[in-house]
Residue frames as a rotation matrix with the C-alpha (Angstrom) as fourth column:
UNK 1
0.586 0.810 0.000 0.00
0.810 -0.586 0.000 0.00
0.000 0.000 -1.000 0.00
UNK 2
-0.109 -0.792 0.601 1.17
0.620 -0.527 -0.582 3.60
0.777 0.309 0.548 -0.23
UNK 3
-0.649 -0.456 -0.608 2.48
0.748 -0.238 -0.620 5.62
0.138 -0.857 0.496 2.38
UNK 4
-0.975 0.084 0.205 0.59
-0.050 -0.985 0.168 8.43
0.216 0.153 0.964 1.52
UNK 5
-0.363 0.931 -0.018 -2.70
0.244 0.114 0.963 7.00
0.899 0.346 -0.268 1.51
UNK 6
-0.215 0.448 0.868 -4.64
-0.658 -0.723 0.210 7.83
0.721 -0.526 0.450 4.39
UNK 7
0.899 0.250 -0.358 -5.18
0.062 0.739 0.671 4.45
0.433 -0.626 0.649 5.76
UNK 8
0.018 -0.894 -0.448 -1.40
0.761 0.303 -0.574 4.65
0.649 -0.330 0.686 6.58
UNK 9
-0.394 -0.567 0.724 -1.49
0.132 -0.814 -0.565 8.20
0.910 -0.127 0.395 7.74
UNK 10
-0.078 0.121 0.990 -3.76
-0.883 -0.469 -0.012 7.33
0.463 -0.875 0.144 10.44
UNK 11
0.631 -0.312 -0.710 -2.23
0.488 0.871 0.051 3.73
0.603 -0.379 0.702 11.14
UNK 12
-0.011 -0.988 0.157 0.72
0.548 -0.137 -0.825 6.35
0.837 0.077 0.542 11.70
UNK 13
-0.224 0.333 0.916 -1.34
-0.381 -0.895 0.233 8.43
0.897 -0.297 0.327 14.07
UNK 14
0.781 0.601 -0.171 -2.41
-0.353 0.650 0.673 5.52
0.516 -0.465 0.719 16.23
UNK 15
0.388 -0.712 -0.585 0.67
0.729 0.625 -0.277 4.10
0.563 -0.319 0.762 16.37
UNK 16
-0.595 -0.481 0.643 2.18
0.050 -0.821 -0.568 7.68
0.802 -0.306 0.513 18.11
UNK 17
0.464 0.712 0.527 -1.43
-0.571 -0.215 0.792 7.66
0.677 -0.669 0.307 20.40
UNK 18
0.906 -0.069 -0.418 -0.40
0.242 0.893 0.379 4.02
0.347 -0.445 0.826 21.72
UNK 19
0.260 -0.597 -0.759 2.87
0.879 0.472 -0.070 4.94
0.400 -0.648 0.648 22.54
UNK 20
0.794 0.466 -0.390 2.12
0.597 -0.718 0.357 8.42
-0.114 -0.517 -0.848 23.49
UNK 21
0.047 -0.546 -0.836 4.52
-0.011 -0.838 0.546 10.23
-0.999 -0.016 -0.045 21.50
UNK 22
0.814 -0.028 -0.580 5.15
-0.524 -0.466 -0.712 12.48
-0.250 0.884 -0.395 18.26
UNK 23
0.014 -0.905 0.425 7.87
0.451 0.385 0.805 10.20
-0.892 0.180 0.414 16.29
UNK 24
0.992 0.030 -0.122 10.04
-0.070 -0.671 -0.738 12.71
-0.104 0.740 -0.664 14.46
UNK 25
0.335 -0.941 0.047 13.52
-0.942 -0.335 0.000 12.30
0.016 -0.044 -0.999 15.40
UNK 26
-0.056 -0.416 -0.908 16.12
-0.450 0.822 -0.349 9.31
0.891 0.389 -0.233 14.81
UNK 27
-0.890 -0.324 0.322 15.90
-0.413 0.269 -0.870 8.36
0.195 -0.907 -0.373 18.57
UNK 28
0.029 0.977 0.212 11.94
-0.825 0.143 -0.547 8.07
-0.565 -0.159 0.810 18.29
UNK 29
0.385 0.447 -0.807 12.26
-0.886 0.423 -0.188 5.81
0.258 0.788 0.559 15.54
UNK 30
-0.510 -0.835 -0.206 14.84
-0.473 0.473 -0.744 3.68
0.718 -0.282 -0.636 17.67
UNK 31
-0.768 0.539 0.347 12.06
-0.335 0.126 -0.934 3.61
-0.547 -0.833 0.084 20.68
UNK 32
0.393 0.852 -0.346 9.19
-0.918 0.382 -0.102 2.72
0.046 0.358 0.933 18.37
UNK 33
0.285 -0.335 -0.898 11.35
-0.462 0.773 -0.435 -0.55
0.840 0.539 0.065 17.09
UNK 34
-0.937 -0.319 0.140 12.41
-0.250 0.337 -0.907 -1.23
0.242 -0.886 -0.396 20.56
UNK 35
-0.164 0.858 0.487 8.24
-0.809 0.165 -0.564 -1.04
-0.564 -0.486 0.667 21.83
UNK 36
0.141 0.462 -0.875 7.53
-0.896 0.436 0.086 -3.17
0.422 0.772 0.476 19.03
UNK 37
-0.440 -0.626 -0.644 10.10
-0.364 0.780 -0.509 -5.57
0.821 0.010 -0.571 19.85
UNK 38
-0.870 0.142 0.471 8.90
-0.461 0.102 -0.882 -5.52
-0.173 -0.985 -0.023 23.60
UNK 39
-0.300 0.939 -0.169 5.31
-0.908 -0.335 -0.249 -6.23
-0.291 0.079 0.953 22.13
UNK 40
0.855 0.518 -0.007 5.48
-0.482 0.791 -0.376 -8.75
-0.190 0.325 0.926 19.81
UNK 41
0.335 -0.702 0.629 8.61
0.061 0.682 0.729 -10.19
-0.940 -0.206 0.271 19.90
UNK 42
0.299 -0.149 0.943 9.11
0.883 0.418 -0.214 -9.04
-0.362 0.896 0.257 16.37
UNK 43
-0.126 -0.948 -0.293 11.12
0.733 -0.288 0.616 -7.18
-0.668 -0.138 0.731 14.47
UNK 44
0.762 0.124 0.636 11.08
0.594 -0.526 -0.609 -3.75
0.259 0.841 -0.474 12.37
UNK 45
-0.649 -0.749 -0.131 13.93
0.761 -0.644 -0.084 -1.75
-0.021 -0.154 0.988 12.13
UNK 46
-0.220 0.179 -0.959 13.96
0.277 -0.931 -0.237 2.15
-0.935 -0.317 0.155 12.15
UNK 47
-0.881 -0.129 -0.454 14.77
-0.374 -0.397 0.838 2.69
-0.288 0.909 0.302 8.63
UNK 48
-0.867 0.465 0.178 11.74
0.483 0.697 0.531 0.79
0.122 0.546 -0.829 7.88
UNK 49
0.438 0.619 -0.651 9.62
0.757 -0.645 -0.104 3.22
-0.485 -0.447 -0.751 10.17
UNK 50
-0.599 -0.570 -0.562 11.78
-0.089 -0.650 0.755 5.99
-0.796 0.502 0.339 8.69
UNK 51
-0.985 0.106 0.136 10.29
0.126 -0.098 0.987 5.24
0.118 0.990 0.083 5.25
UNK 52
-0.287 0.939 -0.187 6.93
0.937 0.316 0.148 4.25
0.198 -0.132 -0.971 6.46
UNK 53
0.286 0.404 -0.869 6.93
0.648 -0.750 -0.135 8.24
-0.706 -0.524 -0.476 8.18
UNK 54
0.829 0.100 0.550 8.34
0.438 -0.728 -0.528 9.72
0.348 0.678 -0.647 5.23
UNK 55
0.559 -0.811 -0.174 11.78
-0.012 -0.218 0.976 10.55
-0.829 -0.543 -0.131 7.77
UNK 56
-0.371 -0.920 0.126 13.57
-0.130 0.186 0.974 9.05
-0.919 0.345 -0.189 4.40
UNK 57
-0.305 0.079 -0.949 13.91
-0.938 -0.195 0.285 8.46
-0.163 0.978 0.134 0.97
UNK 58
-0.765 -0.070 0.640 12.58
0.011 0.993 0.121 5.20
-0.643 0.100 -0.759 0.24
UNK 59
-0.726 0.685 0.064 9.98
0.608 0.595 0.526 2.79
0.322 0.421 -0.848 -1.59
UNK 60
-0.555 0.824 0.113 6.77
-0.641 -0.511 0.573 4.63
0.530 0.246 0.811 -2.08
UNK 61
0.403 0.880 -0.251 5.01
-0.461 0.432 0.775 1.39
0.790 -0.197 0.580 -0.99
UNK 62
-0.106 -0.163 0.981 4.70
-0.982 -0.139 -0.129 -0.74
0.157 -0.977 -0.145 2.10
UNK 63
-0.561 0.266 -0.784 4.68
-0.094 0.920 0.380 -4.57
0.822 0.287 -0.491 2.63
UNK 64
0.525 0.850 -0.047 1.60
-0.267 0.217 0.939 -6.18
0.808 -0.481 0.341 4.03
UNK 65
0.220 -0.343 -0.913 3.71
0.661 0.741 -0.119 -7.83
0.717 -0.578 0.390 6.30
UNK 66
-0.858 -0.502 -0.110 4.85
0.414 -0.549 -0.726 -4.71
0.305 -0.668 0.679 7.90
UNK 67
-0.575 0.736 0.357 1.28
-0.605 -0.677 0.419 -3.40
0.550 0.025 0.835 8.00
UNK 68
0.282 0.576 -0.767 0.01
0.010 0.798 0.603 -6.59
0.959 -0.178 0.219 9.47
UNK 69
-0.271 -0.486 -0.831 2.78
0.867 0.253 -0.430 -6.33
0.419 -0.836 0.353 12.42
UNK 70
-0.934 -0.185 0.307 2.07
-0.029 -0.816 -0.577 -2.68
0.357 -0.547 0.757 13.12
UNK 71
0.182 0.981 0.063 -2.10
-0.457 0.028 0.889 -3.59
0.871 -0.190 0.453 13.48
UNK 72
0.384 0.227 -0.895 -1.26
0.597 0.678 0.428 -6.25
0.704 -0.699 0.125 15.47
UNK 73
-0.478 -0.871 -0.116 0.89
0.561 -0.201 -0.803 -4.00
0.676 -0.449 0.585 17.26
UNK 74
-0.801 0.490 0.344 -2.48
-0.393 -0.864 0.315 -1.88
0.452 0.117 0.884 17.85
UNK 75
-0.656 0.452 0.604 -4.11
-0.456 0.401 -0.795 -4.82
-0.601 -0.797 -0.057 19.03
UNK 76
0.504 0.480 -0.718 -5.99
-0.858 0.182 -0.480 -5.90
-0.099 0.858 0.504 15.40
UNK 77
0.641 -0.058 0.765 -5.73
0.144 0.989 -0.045 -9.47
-0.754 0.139 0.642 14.43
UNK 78
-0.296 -0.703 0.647 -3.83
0.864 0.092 0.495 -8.03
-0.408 0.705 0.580 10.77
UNK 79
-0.943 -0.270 -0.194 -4.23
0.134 -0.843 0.521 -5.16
-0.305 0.465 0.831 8.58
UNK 80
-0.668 0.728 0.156 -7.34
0.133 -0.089 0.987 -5.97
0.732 0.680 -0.038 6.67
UNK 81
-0.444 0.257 -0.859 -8.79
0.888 0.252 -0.384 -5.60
0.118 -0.933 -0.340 10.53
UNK 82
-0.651 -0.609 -0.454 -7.27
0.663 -0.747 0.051 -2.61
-0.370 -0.267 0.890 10.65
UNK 83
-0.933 0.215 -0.288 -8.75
-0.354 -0.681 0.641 -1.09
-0.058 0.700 0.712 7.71
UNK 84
-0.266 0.960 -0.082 -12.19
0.480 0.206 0.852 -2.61
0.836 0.187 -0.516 8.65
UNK 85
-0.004 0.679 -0.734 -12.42
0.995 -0.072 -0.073 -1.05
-0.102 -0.731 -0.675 11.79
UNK 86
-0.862 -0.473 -0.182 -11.38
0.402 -0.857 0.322 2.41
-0.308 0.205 0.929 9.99
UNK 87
-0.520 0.824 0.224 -15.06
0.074 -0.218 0.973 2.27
0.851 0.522 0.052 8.36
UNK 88
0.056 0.973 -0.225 -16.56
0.592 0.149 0.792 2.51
0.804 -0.178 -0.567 11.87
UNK 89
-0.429 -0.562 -0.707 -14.47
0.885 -0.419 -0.204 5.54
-0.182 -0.713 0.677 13.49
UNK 90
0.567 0.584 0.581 -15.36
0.749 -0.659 -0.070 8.88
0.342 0.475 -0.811 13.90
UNK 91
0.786 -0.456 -0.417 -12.78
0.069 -0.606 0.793 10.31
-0.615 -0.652 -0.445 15.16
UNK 92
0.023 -0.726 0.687 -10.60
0.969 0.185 0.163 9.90
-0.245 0.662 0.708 11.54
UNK 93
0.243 0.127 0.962 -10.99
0.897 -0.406 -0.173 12.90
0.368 0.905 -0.213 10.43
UNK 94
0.823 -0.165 0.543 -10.31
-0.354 -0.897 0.265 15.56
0.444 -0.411 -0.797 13.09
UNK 95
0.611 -0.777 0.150 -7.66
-0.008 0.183 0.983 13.23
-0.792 -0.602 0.105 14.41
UNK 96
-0.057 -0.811 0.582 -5.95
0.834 0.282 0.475 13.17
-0.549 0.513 0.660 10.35
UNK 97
0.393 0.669 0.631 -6.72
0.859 -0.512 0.008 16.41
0.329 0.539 -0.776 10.17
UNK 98
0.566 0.148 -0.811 -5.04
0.809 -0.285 0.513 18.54
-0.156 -0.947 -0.281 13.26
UNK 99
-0.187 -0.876 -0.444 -3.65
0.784 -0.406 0.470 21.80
-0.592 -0.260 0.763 13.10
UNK 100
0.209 0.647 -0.733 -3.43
0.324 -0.753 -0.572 25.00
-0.923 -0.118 -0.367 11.89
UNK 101
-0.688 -0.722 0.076 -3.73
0.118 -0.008 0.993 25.89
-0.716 0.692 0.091 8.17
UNK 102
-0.296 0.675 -0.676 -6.19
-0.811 -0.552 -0.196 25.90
-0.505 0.490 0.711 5.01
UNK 103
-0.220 0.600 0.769 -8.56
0.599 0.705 -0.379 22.85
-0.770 0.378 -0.515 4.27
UNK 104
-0.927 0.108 0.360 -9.82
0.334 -0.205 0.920 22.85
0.173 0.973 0.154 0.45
UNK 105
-0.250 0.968 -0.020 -12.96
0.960 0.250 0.126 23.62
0.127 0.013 -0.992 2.09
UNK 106
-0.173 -0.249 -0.953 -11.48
0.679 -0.731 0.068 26.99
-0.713 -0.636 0.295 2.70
UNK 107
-0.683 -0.605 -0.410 -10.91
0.111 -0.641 0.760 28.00
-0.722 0.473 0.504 -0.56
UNK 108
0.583 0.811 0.049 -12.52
0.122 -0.027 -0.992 29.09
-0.803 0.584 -0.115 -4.25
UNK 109
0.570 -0.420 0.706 -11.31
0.811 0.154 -0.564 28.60
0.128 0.894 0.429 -7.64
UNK 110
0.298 -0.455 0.839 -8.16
0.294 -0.793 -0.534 31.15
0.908 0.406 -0.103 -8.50
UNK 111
0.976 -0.061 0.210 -7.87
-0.218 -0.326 0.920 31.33
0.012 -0.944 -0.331 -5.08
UNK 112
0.394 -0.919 0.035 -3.68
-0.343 -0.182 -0.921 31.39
0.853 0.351 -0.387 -4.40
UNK 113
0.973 -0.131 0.189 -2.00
-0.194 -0.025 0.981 29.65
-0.124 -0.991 -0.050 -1.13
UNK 114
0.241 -0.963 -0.118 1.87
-0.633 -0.064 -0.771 30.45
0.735 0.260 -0.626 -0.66
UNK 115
0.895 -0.439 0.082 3.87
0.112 0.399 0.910 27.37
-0.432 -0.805 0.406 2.11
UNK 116
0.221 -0.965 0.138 7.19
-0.876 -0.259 -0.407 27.20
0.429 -0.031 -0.903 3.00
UNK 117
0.897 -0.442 -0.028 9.39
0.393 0.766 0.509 24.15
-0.203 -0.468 0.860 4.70
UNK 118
0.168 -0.979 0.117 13.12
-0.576 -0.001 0.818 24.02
-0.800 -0.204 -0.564 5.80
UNK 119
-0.299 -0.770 -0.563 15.60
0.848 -0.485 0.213 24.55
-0.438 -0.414 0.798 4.56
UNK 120
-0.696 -0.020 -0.718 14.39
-0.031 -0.998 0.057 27.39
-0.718 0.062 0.694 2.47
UNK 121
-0.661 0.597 0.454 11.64
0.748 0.483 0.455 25.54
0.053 0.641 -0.766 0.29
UNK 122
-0.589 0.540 -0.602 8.98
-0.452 -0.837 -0.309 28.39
-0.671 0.090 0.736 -1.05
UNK 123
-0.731 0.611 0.304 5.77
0.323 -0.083 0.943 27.71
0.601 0.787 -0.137 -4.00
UNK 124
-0.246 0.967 -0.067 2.29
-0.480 -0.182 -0.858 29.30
-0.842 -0.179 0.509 -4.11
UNK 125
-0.937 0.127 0.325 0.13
0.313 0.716 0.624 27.14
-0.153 0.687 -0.710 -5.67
UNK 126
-0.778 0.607 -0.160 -3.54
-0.620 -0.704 0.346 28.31
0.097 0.369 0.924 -7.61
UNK 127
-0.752 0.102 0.652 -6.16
0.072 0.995 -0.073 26.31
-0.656 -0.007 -0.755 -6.78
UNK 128
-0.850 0.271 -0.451 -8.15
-0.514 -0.248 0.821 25.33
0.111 0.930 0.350 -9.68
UNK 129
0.014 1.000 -0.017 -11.31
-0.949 0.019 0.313 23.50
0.314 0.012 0.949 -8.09
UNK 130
0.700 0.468 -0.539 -12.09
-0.517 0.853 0.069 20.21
0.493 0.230 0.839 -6.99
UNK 131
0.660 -0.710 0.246 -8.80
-0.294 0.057 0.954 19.65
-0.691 -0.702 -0.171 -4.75
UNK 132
0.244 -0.759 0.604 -6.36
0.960 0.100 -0.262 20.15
0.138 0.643 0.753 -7.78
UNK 133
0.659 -0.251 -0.709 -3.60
0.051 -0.926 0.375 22.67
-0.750 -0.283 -0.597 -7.80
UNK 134
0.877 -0.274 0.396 -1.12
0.342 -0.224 -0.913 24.38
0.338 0.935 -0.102 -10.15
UNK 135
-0.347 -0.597 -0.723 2.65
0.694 -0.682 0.230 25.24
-0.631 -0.422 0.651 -8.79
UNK 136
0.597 -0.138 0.790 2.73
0.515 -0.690 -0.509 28.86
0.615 0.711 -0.341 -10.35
UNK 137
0.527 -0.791 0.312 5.87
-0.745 -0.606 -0.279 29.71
0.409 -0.085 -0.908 -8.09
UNK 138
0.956 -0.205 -0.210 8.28
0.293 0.731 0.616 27.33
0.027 -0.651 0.759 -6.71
UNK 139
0.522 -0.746 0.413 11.74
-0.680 -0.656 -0.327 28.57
0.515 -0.110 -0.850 -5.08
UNK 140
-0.464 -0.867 0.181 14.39
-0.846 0.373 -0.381 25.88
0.263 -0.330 -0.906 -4.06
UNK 141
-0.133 0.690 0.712 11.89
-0.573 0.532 -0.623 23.34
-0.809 -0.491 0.324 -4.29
UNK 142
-0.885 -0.096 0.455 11.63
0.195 0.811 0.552 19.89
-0.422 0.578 -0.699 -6.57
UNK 143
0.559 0.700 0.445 8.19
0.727 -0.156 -0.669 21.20
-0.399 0.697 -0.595 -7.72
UNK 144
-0.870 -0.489 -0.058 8.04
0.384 -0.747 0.542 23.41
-0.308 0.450 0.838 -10.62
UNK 145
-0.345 0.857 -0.384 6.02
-0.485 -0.513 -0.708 25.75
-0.804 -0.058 0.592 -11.86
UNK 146
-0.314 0.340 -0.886 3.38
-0.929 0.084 0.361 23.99
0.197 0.937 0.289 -14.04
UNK 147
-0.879 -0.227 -0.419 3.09
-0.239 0.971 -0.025 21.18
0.412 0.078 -0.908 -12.10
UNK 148
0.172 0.937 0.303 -0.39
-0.692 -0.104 0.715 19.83
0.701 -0.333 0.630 -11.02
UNK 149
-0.845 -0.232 -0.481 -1.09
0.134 0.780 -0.611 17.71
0.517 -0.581 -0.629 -8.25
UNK 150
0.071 0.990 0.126 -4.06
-0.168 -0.112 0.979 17.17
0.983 -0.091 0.158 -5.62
UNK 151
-0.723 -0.678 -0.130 -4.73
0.210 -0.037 -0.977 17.77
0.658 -0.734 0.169 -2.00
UNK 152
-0.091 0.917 -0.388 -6.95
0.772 0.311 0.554 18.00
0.629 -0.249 -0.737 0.75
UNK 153
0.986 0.135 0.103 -5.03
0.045 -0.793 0.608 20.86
0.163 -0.595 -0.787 3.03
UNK 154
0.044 -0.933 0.358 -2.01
0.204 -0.342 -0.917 22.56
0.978 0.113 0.175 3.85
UNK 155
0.806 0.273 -0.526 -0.72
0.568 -0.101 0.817 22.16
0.170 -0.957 -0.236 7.96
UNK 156
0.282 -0.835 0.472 1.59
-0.753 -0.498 -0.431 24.24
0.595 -0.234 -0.769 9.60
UNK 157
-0.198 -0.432 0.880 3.93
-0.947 0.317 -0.058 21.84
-0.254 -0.844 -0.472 11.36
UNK 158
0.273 0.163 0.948 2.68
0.143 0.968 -0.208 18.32
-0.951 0.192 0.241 9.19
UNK 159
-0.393 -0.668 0.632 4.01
0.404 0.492 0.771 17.13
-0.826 0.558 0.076 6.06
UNK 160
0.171 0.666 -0.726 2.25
-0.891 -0.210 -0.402 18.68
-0.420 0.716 0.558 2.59
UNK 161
-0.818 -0.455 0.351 1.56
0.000 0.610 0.792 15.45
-0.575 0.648 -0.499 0.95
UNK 162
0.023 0.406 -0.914 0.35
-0.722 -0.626 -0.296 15.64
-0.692 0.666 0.278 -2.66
UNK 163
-0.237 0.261 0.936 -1.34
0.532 0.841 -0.100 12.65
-0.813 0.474 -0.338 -5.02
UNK 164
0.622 0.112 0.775 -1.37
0.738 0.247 -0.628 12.56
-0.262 0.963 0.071 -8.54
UNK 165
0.029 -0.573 -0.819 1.89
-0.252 -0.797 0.549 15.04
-0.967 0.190 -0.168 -8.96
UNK 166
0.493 -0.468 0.733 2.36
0.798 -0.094 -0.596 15.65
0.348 0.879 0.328 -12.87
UNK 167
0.346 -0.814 -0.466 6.14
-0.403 -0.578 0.710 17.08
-0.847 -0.058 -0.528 -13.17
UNK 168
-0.309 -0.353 -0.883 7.15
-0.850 -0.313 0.423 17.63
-0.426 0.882 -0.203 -16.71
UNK 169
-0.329 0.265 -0.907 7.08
-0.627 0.657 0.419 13.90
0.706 0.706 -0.050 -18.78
UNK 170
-0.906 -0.417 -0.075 7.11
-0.332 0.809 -0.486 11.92
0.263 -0.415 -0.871 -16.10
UNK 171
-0.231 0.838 -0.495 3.95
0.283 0.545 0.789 9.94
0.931 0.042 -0.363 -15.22
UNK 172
0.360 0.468 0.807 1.41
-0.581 -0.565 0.586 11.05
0.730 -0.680 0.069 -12.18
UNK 173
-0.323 -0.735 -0.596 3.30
0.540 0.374 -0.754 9.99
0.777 -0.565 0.276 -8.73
UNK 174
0.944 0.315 -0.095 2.93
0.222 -0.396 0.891 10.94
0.243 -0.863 -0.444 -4.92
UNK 175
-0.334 -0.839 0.430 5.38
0.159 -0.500 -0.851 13.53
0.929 -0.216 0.301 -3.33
UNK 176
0.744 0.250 -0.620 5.31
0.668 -0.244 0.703 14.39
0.025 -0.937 -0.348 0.09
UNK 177
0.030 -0.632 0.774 7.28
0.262 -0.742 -0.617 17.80
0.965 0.222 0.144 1.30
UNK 178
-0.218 -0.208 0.954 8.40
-0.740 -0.602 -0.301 18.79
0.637 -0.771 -0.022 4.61
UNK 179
0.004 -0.088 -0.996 9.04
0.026 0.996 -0.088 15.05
1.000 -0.026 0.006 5.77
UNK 180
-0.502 -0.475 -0.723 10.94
0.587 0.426 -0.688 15.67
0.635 -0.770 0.065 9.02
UNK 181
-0.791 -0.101 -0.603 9.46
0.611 -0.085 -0.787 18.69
0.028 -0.991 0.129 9.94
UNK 182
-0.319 0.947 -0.051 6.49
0.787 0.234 -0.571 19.96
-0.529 -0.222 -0.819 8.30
UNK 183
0.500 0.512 0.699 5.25
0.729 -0.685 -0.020 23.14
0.468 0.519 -0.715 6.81
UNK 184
-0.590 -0.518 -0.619 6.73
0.807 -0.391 -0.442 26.17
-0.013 -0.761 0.649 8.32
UNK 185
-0.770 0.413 -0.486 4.05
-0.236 -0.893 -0.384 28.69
-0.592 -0.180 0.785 7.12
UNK 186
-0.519 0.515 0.683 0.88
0.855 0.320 0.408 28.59
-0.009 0.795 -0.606 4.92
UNK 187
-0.814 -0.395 -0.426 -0.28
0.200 -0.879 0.432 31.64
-0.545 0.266 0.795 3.37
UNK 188
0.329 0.820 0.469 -3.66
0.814 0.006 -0.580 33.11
-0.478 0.573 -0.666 1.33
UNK 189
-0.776 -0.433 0.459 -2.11
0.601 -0.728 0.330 35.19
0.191 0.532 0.825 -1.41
UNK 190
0.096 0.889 -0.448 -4.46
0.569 -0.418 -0.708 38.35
-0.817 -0.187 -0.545 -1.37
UNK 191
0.163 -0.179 -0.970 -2.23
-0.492 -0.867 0.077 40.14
-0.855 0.465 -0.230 -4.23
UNK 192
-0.133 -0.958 0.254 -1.07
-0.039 0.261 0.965 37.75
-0.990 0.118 -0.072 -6.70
């Protein structure tokens, strides 16, 4: 499955409730693999959590197997649990959802929203309806202008992650920005 997808992002959330912390830093990812270990007697390294959070570069997707240990880790017989007991929560949405920033629900065609992320990453993107955007600025930043992609919201302080990126030839793909440490600002253009 892909990292990006929501079922992961709020496997990823759970898994932080249960052991009552934010895992952002190479030491967290050391203590997660350690709880695990304590748990079920089984093994995931960091780097594997690392990809799974987006911490690193890696594989886009995820193996069932690792998705199967982290349910169980949650207390779910396997994944496909998992993701059945996701259809009877109500608490998914304000809990994959938190923080401060601009939901598409904010906005209206033509409407302009400028983020930032470390180290000096900059784009304002246009939104064009329907949760698609357009880069139409992008400053030290792998987008470019012209690229499209789709989104639900922009947090300060959580990752910006974007599904169906077209960037120049290359075929529609999922990017995620501000891995380690999120957004630093998010912005309604009023002039542009």
């Amino acid at each position: 499955m892909n990292k990006y997808s929501p079922e992961i992002a709020s496997l990823r959330l759970d898994i932080e409730q249960s052991v009552k912390r934010k895992i952002r830093t190479p030491y967290d990812f050391e203590f997660l693999s350690g709880v695990i270990w304590e748990r079920l007697h089984e093994n995931i390294s960091p780097t594997t959590l690392k990809r799974l959070w987006g911490y690193i570069e890696g594989a886009d997707t995820t193996r069932r197997t690792t998705l199967c240990l982290l349910a169980q880790f949650l207390g779910f017989a396997d994944w496909e649990a998992y993701l059945a007991s996701l259809a009877t929560r109500t608490d998914i949405e304000s809990a994959a959802f938190e923080g401060e920033g601009i939901s598409i629900n904010d906005l209206q065609k033509g409407d302009c929203i400028e983020v930032t992320w470390l180290p000096n990453r900059r784009c304002v993107f246009r939104y064009e309806g329907e949760a698609h955007f357009t880069v139409v600025e992008a400053d030290h930043a792998k987008l470019q202008v012209g690229d499209t992609f789709e989104t639900a919201a922009f947090l300060i302080g959580q990752p910006m992650y974007l599904d169906n990126l077209c960037h120049a030839d290359q075929p529609p793909t999922s990017y995620v920005a501000g891995s380690k440490h999120g957004l630093n600002s998010v912005n309604r253009m009023t002039n542009f």
